[in-house]
C-alpha positions in Angstrom: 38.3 15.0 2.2 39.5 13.4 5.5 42.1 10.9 5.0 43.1 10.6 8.8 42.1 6.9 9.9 40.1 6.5 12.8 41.1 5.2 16.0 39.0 2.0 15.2 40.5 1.2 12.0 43.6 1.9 13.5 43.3 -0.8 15.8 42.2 -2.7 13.2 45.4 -2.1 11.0 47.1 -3.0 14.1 45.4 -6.6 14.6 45.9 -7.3 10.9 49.6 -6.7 11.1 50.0 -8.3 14.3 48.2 -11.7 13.4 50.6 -11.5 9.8 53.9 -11.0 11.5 53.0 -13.9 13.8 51.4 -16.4 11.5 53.0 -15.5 8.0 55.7 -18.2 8.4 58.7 -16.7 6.3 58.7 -20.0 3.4 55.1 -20.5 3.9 53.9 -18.8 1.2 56.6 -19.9 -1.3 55.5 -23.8 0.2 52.2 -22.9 -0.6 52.6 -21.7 -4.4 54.9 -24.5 -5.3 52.2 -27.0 -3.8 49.5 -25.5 -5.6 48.0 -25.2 -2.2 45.6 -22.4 -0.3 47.0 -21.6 3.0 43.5 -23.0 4.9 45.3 -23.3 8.4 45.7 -19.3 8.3 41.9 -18.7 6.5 40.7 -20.4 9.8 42.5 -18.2 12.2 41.7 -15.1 10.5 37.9 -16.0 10.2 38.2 -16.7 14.1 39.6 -13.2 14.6 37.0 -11.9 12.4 39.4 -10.2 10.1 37.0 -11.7 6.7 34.0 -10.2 6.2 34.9 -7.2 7.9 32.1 -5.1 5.7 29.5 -7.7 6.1 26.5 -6.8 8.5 26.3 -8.3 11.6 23.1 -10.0 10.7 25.6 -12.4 8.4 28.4 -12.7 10.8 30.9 -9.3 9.7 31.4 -6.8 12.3 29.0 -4.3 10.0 32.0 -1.7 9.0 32.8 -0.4 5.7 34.9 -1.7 3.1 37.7 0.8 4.2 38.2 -1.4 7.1 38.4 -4.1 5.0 40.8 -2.7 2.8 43.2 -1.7 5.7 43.2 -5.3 6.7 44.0 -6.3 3.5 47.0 -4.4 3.1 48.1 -4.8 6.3 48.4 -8.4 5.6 49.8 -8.0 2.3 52.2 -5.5 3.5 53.7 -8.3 5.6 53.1 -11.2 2.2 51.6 -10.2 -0.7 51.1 -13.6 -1.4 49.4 -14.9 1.5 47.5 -11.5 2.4 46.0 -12.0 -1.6 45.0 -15.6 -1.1 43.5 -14.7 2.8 41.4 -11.6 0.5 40.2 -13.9 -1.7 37.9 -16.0 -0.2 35.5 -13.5 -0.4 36.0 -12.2 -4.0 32.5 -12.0 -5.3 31.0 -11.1 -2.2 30.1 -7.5 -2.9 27.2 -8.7 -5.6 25.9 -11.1 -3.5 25.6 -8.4 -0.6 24.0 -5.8 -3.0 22.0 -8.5 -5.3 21.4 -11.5 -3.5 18.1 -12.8 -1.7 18.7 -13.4 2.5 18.1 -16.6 1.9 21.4 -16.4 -0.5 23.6 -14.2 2.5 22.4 -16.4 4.9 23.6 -19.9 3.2 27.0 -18.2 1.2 28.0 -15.2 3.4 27.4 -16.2 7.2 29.4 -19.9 6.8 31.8 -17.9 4.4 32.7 -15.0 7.9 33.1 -18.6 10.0 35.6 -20.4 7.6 33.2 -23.1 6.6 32.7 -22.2 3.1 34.7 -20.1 0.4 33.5 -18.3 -3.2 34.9 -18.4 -6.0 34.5 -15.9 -9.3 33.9 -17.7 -12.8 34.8 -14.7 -15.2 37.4 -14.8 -17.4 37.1 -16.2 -20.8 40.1 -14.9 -22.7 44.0 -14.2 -22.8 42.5 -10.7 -22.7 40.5 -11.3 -19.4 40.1 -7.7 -18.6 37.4 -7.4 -21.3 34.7 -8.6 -19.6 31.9 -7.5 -22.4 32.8 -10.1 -24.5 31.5 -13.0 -22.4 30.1 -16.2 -24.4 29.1 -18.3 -21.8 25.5 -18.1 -21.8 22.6 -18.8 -19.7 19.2 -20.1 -20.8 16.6 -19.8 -18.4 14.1 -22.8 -18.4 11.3 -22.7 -16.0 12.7 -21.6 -12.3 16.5 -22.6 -13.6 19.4 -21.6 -15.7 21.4 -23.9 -18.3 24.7 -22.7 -18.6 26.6 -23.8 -21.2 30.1 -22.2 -21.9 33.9 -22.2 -20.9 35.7 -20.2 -18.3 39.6 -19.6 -18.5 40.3 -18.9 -15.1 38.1 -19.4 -12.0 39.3 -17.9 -8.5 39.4 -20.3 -5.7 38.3 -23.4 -7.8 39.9 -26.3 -5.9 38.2 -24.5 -2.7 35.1 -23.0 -3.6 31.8 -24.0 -2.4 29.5 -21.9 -4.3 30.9 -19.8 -7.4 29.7 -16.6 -9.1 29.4 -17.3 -12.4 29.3 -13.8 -15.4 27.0 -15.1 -18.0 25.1 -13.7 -21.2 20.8 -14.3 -20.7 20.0 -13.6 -24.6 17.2 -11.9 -22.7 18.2 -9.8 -19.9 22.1 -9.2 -21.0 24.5 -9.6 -18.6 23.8 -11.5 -15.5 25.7 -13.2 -12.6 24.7 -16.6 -11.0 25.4 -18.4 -7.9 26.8 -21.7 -8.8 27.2 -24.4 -6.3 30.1 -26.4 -6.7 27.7 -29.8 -6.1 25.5 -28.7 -8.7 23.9 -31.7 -11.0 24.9 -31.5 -14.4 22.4 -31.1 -17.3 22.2 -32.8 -20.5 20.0 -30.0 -22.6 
């Protein structure tokens, strides 16, 4: 197996660590974490040089690589802060179903804002103190009709204060394990 990058995603590892050693102001991200706050100012400039959403096709705003390319970025950034590079990687964390699973209709409305730095995901799937253990989900979803009543507790949900839509794991007593797309403007239900 090859491991020698490309000149491409060399370039790209370039721009990644470039646009972090300019931006990454050295007390921003210790600002940030005391605050409680998401660095958005940095999110927008990275979704501007198209540095999120690297992987997605171009159809839904990426450039249409792989998720090697996204990776590098990644690293690149976290090379530079681990702290900020983590919160500009997780905007998208999620993503991956929704690219494999979900409907156009779903890329379209989640994915192509998401690549612009209109919208963020968030991921609804821990439960426990032993969060790792992902089989032993209790929040469950009862489909009724064309929709799903979900009814349950999540311990820790990425992104939740910014998060437009959220992908949700579940138990359907029918089908098993299931994701849904949650939007954060959802109605509530009183079953």
């Amino acid at each position: 197996m090859d491991f020698v990058l490309s000149e491409r995603q060399k370039s790209i590892q370039w721009a990644a660590t470039e646009f972090a050693r300019g931006e990454f102001l050295p007390e921003q991200a210790k600002e940030c974490d005391q605050a409680g706050q998401f660095p958005e100012a940095l999110w927008k400039k990275a979704c501007q040089l198209r540095m999120i959403g690297i992987h997605y096709p171009k159809e839904y705003g990426g450039l249409g690589l792989g998720l090697s390319e996204t990776m590098l970025t990644t690293e690149a950034l976290c090379r530079v802060d681990s702290s900020l590079g983590s919160a500009l990687a997780s905007v998208d964390l999620g993503s991956e179903i929704i690219l494999r699973f979900g409907s156009r209709e779903q890329k379209e409305k989640i994915l192509s804002p998401l690549v612009k730095g209109e919208k963020c995901l968030g991921a609804a799937l821990a439960e426990s103190e032993d969060d790792r253990n992902v089989s032993q989900v209790s929040t469950v979803a009862d489909k009724r009709g064309e929709e799903y009543v979900v009814q349950g507790t999540k311990r820790f949900v990425s992104n939740a204060s910014l998060a437009n839509h959220f992908l949700v794991l579940c138990r359907d007593p029918k089908e098993g394990m299931i994701s849904l797309i949650v939007e954060r403007e959802q109605p509530s239900a009183n079953p």
